[in-house]
Residue frames as a rotation matrix with the C-alpha (Angstrom) as fourth column:
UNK 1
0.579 0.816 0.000 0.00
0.816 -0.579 0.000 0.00
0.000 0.000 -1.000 0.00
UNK 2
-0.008 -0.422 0.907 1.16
0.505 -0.784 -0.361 3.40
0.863 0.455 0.219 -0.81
UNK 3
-0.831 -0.552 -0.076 2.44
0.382 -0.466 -0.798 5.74
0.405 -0.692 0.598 1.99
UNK 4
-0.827 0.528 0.193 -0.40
-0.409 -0.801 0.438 8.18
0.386 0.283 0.878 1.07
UNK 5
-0.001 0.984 -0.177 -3.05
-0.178 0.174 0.969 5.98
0.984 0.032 0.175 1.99
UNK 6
-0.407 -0.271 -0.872 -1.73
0.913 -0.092 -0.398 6.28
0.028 -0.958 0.285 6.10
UNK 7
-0.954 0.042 -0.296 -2.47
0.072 -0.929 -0.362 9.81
-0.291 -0.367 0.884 5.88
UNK 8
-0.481 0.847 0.227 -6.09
0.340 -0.058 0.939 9.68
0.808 0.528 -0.260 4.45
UNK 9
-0.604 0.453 0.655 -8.56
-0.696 -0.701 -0.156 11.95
0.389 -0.550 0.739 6.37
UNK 10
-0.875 0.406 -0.265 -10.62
0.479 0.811 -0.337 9.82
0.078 -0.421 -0.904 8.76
UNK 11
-0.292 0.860 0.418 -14.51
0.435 -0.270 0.859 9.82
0.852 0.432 -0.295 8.18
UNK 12
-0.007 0.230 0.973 -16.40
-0.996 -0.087 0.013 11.53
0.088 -0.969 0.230 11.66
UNK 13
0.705 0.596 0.384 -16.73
-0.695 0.473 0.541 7.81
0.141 -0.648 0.748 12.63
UNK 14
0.326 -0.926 -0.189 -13.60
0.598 0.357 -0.717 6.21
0.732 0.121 0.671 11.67
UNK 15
-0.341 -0.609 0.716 -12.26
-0.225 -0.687 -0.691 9.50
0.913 -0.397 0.097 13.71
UNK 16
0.271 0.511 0.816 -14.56
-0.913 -0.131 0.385 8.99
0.304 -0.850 0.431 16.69
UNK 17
0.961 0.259 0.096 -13.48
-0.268 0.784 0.560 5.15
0.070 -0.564 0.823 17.11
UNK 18
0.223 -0.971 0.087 -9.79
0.476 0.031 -0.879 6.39
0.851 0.238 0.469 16.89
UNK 19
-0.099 -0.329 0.939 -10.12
-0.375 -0.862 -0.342 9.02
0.922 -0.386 -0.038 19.34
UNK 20
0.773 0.482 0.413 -11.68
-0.614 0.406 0.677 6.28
0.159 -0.777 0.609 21.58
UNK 21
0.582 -0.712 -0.393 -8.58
0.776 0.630 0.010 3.74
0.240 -0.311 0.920 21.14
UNK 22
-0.229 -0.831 0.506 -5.97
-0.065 -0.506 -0.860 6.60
0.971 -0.229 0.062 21.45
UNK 23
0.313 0.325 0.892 -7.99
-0.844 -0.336 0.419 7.10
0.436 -0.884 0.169 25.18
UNK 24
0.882 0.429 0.194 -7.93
-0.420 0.531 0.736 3.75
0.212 -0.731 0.649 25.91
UNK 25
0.485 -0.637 0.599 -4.78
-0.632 0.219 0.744 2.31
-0.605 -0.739 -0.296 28.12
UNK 26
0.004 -0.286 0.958 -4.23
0.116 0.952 0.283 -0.70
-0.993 0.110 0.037 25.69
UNK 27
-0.703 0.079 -0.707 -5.57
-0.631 -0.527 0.569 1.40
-0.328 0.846 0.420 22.13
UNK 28
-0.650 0.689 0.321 -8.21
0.544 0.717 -0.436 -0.94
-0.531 -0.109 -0.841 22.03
UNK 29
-0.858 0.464 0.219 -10.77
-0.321 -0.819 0.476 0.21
0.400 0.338 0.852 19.54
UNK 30
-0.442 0.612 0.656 -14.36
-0.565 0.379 -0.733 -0.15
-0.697 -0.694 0.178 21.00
UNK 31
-0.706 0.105 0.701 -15.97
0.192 0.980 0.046 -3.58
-0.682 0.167 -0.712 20.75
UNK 32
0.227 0.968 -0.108 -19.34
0.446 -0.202 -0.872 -2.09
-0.866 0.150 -0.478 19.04
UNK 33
-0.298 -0.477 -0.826 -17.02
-0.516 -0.648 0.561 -0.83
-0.803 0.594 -0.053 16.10
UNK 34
0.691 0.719 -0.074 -18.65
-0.506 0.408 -0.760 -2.17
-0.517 0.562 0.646 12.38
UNK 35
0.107 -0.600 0.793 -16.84
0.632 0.657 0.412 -5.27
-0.768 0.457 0.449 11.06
UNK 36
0.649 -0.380 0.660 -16.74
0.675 -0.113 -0.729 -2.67
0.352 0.918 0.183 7.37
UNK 37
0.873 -0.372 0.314 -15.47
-0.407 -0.912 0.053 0.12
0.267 -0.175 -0.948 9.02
UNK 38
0.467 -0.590 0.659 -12.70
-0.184 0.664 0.725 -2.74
-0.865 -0.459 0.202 10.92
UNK 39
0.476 -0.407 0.780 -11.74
0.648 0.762 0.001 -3.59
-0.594 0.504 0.626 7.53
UNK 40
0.773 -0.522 0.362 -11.04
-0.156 -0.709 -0.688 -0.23
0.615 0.475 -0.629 5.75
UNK 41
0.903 -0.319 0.288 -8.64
-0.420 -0.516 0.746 0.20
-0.089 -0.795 -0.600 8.94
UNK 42
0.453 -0.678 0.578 -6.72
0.031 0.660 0.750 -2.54
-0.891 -0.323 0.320 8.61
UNK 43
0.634 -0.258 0.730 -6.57
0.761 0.040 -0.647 -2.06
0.137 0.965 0.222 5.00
UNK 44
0.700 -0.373 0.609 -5.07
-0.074 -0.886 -0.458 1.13
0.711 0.275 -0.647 5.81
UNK 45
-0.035 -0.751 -0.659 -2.75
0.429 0.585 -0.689 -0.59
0.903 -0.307 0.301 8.48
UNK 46
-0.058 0.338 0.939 -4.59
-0.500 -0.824 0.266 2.02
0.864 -0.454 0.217 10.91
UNK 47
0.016 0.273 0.962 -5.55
-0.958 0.279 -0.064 -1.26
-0.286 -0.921 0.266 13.05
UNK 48
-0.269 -0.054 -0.962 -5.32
-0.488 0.868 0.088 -5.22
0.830 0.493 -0.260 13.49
UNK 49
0.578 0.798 -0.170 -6.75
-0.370 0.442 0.817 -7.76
0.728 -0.409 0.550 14.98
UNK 50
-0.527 -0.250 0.812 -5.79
-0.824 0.381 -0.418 -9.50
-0.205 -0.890 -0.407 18.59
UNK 51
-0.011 0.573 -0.819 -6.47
-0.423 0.740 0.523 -13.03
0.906 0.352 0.234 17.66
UNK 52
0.527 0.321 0.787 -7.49
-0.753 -0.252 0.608 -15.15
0.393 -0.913 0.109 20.69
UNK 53
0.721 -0.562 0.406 -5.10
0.474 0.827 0.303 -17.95
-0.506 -0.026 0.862 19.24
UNK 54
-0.035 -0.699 -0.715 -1.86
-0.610 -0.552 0.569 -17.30
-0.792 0.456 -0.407 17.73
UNK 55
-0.786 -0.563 0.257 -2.39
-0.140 0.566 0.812 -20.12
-0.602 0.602 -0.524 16.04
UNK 56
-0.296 0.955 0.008 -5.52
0.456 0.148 -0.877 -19.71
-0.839 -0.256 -0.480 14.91
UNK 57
-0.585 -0.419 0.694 -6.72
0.803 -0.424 0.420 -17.88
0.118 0.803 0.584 11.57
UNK 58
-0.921 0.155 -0.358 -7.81
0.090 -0.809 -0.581 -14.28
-0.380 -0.567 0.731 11.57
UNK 59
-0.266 0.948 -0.177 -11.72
0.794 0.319 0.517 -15.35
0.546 -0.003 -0.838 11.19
UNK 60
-0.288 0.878 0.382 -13.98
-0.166 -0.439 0.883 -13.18
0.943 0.190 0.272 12.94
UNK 61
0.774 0.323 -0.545 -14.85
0.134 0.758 0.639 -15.96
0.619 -0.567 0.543 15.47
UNK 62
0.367 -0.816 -0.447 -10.88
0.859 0.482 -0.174 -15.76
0.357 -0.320 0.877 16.49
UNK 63
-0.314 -0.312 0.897 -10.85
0.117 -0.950 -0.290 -12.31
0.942 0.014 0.334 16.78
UNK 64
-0.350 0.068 -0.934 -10.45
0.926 0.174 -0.335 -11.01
0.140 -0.982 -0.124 20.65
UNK 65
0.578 0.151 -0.802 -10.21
0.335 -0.940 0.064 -7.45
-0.745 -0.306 -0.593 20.18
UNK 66
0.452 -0.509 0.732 -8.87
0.778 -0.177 -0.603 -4.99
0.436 0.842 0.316 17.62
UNK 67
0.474 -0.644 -0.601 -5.83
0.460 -0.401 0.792 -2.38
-0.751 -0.652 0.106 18.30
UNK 68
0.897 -0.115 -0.428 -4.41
-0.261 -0.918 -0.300 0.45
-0.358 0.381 -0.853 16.86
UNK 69
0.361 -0.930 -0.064 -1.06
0.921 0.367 -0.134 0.18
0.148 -0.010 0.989 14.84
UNK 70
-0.374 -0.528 -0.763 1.34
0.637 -0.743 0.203 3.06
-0.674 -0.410 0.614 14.84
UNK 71
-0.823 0.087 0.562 -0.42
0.561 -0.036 0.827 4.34
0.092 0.996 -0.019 12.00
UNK 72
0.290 0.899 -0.330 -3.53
0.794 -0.033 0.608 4.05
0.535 -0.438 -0.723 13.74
UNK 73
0.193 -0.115 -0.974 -1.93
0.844 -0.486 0.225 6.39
-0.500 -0.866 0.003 16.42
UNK 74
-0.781 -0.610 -0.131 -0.65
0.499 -0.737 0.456 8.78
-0.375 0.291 0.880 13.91
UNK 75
-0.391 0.844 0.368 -4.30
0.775 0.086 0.627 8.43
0.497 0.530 -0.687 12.24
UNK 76
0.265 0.712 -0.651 -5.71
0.947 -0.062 0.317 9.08
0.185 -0.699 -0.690 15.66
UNK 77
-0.230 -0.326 -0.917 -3.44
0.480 -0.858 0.185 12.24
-0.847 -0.397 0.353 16.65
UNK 78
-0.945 0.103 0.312 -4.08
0.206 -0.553 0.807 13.79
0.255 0.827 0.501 12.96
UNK 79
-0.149 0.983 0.103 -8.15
0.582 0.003 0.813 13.49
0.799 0.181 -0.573 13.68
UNK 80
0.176 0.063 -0.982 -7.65
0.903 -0.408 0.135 14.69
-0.392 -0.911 -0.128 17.60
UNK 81
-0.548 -0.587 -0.596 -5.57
0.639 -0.753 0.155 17.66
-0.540 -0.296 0.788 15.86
UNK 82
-0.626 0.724 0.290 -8.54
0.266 -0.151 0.952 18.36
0.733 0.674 -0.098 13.14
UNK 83
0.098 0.837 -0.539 -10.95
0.776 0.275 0.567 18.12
0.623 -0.474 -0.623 15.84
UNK 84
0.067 -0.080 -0.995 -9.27
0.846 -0.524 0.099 21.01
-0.529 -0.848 0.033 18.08
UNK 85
-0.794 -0.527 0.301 -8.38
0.574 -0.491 0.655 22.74
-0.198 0.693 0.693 15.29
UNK 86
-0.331 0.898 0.288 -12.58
0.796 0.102 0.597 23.19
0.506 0.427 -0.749 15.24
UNK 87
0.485 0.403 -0.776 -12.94
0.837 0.042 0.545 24.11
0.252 -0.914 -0.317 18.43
UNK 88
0.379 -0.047 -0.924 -10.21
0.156 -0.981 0.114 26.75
-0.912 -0.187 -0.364 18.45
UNK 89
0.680 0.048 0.732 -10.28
0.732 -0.095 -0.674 28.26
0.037 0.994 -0.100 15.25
UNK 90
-0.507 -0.738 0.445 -8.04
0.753 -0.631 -0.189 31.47
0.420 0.239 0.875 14.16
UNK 91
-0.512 0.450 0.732 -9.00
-0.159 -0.887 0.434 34.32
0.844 0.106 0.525 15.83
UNK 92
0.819 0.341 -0.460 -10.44
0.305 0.421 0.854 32.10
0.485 -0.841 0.241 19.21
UNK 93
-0.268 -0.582 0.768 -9.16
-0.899 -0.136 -0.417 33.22
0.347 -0.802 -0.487 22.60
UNK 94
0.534 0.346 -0.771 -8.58
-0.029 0.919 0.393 30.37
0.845 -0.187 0.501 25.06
UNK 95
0.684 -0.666 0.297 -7.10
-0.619 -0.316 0.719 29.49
-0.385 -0.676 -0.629 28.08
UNK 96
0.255 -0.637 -0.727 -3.59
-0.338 0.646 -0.684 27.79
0.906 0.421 -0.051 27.60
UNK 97
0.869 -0.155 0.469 -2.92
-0.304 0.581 0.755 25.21
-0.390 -0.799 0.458 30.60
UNK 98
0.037 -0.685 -0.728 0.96
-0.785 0.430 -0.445 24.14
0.618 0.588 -0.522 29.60
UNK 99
0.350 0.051 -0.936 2.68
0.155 0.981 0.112 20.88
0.924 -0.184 0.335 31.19
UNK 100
-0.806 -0.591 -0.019 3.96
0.210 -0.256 -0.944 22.86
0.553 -0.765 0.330 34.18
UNK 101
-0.634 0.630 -0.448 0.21
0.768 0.579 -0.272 22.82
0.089 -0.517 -0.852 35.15
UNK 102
0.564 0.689 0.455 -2.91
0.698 -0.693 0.183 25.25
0.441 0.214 -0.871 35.98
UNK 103
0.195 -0.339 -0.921 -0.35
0.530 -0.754 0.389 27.92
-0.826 -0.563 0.033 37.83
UNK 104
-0.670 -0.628 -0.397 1.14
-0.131 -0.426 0.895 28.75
-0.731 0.651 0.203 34.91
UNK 105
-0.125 0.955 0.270 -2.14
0.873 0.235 -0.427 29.31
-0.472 0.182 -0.863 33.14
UNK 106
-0.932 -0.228 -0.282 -2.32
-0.023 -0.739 0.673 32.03
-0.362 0.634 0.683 30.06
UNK 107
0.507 0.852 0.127 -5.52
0.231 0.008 -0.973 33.57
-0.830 0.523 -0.193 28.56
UNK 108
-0.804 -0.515 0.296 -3.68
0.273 0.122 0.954 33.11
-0.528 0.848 0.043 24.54
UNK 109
0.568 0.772 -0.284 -5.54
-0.460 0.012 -0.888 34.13
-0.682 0.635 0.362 21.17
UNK 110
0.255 -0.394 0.883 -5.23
0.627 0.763 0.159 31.45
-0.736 0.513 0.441 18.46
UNK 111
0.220 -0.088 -0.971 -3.23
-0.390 -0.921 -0.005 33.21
-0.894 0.380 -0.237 15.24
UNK 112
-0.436 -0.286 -0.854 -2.72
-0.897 0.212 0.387 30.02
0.070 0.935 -0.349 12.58
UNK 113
0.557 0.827 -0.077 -4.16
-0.830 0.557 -0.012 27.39
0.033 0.070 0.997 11.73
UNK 114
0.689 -0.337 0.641 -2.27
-0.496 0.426 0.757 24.31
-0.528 -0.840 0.127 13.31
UNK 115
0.077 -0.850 -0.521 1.08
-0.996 -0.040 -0.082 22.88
0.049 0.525 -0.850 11.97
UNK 116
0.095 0.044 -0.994 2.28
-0.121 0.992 0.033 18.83
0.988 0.117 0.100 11.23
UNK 117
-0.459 -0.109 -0.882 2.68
0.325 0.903 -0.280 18.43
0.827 -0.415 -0.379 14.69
UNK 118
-0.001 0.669 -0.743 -0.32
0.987 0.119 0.106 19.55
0.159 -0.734 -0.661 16.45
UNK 119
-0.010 0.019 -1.000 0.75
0.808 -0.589 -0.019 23.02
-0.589 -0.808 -0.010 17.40
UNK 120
0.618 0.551 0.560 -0.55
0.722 -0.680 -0.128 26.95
0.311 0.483 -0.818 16.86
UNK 121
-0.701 -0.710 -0.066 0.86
0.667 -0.619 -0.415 30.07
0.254 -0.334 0.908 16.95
UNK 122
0.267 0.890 -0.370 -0.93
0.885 -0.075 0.459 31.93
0.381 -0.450 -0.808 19.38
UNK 123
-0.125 -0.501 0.856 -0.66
0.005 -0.863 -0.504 35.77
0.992 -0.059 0.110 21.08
UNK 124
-0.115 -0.362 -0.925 0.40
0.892 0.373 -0.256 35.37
0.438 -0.854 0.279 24.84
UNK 125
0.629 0.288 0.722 -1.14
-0.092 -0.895 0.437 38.06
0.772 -0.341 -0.536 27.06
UNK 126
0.836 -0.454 -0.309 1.18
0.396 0.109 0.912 36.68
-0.381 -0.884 0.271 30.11
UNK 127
0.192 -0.860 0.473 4.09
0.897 0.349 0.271 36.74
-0.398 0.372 0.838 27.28
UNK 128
0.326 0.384 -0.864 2.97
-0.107 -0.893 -0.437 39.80
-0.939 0.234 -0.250 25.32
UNK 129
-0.484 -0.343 -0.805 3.73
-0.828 -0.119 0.548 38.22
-0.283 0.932 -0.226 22.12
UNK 130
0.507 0.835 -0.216 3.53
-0.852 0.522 0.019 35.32
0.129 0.174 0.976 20.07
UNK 131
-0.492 -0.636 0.594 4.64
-0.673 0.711 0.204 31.47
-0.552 -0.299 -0.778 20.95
UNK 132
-0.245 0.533 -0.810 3.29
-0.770 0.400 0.497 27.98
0.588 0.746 0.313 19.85
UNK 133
-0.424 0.527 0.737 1.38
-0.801 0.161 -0.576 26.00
-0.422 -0.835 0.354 21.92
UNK 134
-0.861 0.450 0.236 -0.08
0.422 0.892 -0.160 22.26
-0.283 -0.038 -0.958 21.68
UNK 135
-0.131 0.990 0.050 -3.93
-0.477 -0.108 0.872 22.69
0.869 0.090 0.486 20.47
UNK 136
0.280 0.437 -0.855 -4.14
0.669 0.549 0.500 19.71
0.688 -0.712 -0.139 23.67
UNK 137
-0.553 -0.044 -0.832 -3.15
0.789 -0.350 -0.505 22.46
-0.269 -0.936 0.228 25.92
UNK 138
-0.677 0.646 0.352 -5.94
-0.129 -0.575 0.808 24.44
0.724 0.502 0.472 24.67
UNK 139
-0.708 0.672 -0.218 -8.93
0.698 0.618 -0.361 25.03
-0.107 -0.407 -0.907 27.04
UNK 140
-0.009 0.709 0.706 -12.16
0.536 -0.592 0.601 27.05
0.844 0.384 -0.375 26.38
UNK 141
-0.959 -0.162 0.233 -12.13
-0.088 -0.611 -0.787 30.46
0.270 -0.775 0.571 28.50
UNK 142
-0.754 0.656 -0.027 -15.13
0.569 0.631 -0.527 30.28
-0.329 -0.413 -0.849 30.81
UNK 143
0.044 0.402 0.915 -18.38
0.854 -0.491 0.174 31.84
0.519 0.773 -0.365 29.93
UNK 144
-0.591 -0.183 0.785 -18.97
0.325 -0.945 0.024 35.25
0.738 0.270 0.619 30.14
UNK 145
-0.394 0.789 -0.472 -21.42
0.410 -0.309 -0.858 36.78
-0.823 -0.532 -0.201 33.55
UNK 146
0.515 0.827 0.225 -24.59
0.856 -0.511 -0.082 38.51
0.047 0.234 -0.971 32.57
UNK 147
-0.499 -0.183 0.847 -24.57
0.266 -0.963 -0.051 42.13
0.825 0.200 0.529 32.54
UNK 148
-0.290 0.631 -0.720 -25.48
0.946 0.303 -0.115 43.41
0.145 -0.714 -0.685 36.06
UNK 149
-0.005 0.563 0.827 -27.85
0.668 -0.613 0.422 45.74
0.744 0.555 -0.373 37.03
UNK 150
0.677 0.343 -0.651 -28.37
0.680 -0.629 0.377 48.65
-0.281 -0.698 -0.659 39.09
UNK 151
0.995 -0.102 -0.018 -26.28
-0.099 -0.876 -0.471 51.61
0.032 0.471 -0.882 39.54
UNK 152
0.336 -0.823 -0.458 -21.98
0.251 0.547 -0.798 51.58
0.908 0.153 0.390 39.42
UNK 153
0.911 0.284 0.298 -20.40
-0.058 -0.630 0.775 52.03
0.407 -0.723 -0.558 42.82
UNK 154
0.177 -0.981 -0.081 -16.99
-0.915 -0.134 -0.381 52.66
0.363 0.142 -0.921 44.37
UNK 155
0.177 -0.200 0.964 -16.79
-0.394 0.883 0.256 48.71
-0.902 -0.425 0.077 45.34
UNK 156
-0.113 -0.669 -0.735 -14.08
-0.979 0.203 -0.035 46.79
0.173 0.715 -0.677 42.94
UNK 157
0.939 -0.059 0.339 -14.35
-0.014 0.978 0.209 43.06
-0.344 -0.201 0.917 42.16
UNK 158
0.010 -1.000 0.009 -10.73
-0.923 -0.005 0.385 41.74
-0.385 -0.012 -0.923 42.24
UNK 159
0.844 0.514 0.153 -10.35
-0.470 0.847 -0.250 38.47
-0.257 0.139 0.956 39.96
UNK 160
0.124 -0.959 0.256 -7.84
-0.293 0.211 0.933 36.12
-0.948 -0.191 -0.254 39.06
UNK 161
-0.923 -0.383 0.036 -6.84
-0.055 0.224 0.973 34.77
-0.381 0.896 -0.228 35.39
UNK 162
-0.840 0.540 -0.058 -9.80
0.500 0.810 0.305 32.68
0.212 0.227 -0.950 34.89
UNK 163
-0.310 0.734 0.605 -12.44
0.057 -0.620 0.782 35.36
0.949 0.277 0.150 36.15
UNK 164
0.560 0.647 -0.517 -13.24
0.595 0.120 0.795 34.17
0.577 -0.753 -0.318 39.59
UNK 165
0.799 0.350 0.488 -13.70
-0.292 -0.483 0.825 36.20
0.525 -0.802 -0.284 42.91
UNK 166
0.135 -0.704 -0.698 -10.75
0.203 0.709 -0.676 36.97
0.970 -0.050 0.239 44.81
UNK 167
-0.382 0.458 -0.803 -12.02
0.780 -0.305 -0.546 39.88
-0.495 -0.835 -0.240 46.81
UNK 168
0.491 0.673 0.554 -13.78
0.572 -0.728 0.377 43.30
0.657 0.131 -0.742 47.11
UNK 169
-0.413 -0.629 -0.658 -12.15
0.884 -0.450 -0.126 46.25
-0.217 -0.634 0.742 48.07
UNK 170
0.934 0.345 0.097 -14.22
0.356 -0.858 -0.371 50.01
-0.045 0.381 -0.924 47.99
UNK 171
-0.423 -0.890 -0.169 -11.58
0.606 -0.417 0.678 52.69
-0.674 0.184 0.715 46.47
UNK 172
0.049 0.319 -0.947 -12.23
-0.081 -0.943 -0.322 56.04
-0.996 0.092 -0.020 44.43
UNK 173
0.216 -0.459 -0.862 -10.66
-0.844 0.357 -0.401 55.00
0.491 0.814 -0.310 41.04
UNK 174
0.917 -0.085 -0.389 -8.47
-0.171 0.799 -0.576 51.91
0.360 0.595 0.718 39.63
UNK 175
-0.264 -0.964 -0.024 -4.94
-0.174 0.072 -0.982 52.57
0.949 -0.255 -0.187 40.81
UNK 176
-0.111 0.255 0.960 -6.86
-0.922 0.335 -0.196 52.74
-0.371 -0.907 0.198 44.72
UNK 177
0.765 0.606 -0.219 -8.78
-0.618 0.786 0.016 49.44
0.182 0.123 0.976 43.57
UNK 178
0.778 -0.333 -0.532 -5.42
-0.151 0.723 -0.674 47.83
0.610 0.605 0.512 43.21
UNK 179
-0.546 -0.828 0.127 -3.43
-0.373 0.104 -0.922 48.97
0.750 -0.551 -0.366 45.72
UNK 180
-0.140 0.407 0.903 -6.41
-0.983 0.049 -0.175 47.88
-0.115 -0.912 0.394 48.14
UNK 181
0.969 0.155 -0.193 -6.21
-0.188 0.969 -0.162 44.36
0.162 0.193 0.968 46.51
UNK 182
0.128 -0.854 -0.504 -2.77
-0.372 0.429 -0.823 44.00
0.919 0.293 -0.263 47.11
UNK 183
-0.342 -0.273 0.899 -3.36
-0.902 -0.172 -0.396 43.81
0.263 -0.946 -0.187 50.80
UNK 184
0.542 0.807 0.233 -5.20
-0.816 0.572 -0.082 40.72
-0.200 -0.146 0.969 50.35
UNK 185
-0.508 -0.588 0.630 -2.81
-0.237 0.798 0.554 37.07
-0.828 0.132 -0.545 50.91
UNK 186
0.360 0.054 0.931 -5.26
0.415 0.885 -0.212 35.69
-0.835 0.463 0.297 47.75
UNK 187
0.977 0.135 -0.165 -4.83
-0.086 -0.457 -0.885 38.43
-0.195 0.879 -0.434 45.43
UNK 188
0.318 -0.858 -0.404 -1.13
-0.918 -0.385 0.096 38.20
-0.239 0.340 -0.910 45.76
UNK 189
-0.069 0.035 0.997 -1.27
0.180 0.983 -0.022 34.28
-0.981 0.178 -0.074 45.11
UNK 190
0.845 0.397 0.357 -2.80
0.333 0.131 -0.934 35.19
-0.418 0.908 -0.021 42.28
UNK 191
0.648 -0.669 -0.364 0.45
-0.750 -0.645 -0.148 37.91
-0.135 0.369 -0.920 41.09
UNK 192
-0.287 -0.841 0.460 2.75
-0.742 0.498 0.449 35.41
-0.607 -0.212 -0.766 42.09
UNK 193
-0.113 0.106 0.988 0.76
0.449 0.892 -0.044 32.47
-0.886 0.439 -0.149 40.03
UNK 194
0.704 0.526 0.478 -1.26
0.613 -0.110 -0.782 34.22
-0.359 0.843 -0.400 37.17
UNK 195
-0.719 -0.665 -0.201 1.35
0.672 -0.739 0.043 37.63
-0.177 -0.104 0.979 37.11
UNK 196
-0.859 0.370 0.353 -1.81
-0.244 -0.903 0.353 39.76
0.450 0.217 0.866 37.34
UNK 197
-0.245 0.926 -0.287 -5.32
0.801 0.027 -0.598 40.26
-0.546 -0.376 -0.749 38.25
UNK 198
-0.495 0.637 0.590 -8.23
0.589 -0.253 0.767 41.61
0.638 0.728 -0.250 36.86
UNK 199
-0.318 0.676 -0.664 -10.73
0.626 -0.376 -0.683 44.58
-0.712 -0.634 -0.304 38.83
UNK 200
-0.850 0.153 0.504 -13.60
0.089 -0.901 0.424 46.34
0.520 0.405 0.752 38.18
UNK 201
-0.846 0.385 0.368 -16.15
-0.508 -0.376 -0.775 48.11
-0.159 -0.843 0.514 39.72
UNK 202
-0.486 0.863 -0.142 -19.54
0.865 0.497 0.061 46.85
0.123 -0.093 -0.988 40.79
UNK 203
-0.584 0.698 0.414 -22.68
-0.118 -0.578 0.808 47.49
0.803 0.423 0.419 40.46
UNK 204
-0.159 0.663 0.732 -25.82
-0.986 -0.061 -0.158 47.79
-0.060 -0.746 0.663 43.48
UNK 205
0.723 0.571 -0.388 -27.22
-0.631 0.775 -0.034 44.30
0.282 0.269 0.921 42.17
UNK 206
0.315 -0.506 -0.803 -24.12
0.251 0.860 -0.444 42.34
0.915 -0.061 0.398 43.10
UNK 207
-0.612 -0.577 0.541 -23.07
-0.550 -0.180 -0.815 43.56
0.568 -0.796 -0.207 46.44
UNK 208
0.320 0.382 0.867 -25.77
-0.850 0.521 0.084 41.52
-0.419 -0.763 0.491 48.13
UNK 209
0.760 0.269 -0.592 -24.43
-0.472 0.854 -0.219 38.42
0.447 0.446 0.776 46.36
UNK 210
0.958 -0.277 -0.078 -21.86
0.139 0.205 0.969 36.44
-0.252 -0.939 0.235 48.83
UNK 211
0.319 -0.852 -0.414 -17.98
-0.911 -0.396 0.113 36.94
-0.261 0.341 -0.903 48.61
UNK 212
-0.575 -0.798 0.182 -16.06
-0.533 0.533 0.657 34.88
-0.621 0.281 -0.732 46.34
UNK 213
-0.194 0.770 0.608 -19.20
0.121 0.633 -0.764 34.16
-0.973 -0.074 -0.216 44.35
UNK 214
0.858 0.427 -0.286 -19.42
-0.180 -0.271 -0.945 36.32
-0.482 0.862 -0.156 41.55
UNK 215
0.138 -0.584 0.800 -17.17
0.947 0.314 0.065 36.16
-0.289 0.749 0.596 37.94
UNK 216
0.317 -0.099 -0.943 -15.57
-0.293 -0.956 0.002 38.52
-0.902 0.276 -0.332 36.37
UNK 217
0.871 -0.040 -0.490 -13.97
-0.492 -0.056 -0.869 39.13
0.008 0.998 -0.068 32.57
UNK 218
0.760 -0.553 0.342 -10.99
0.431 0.823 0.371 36.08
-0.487 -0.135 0.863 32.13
UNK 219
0.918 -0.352 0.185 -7.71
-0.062 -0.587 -0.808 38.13
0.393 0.730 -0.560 31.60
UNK 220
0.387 -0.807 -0.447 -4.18
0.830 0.093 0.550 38.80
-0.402 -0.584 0.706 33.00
UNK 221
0.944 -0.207 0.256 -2.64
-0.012 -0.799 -0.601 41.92
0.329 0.565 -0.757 33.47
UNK 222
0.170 -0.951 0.257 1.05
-0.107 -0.277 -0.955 42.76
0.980 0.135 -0.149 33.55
UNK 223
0.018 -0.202 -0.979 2.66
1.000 -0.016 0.021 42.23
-0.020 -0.979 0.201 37.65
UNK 224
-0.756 -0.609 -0.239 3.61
0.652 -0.734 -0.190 46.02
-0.060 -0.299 0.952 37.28
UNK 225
-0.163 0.924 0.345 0.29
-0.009 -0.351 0.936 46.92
0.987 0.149 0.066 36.89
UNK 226
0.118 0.361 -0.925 -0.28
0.470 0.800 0.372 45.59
0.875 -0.478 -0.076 40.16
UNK 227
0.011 -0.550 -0.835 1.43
0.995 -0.079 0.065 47.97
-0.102 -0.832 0.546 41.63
UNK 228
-0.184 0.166 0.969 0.25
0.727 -0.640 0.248 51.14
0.661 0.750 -0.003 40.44
């Protein structure tokens, strides 16, 4: 078989019973997979059977399970990288989670459309430029809060990367807002994890709502901000 026919685009179901073996511990594709669809695969060296004899022929009947080859895995990581590629498109913000874990959490906008091995070039608001980044370390920024209502008052919500509630501090303006968040042990976790925080002011309608409940806009500003 020709090289080319390893790289063929996998159908949505061919892709969906790859993305399951890549998950599974052993690449196992699931058992409920159609005996035609089983056979393109193998044709395409994507997968083969696990007979339950070695000595046995590869019948149906003899068959234990089927398993990804390396093919199959390359199949599988091409369809995974299609599949994010959906999800964040050009022009999508996200959060970026690298392998050094959620501290080191980045709110990133996507800026190409993904290269042979998985990864985008994205603008880094922690970084202030651009880097490339896994699509798998891609995560969707949470949603947005409602608009709240009433009038604006001199009480600041203080948030961290991700939007949530770190405190409330009243202050005249933005540069107060920030030095009165700095007094706070989470808000400087946050400097020290996220390099920034997020504040703005509140409205009447949210001050009865408990502390550490409400969301704010998912962002990260600069540490030297922080200190204004």
């Amino acid at each position: 078989m020709p090289n080319d026919a390893f790289d063929v685009p996998a159908t949505d179901y061919e892709a969906r019973l790859l993305l399951a073996a890549l998950d599974d511990t052993q690449h196992r594709i699931p058992s409920d997979a159609k005996t035609r669809t089983l056979n393109i695969m193998r044709l395409r060296h994507w997968a083969r059977p696990v007979l339950r004899d070695r000595s046995g022929s590869s019948i149906p009947s003899n068959v234990r399970h089927w398993t990804l080859t390396h093919h199959g895995v390359n199949a599988a990581n091409r369809a995974r990288t299609a599949q994010l590629a959906e999800q964040f498109p050009v022009a999508a913000a996200a959060v970026h989670v690298s392998e050094e874990g959620e501290a080191h959490r980045d709110i990133v906008v996507v800026m190409s459309e993904p290269a042979v091995d998985g990864t985008v070039e994205v603008h880094s608001v922690k970084h202030k430029g651009p880097v490339r980044v896994p699509l798998t370390q891609l995560r969707e920024l949470p949603p947005l809060p409602p608009q709240p209502e009433g009038d604006i008052t001199d009480w600041w919500l203080i948030t961290d990367a991700e939007g949530k509630e770190l405190a409330r501090v009243e202050a005249p303006d933005d540069p107060g807002a920030r030095t009165a968040a700095m007094r706070h042990a989470r808000v400087r976790a946050a400097v020290r994890r996220d390099k920034g925080f997020a504040v703005r002011r509140m409205y009447t309608s949210e001050l009865s709502s408990p502390a550490g409940k409400r969301q704010g806009v998912p962002r990260i500003s600069s540490a030297q901000d922080e200190h204004q």
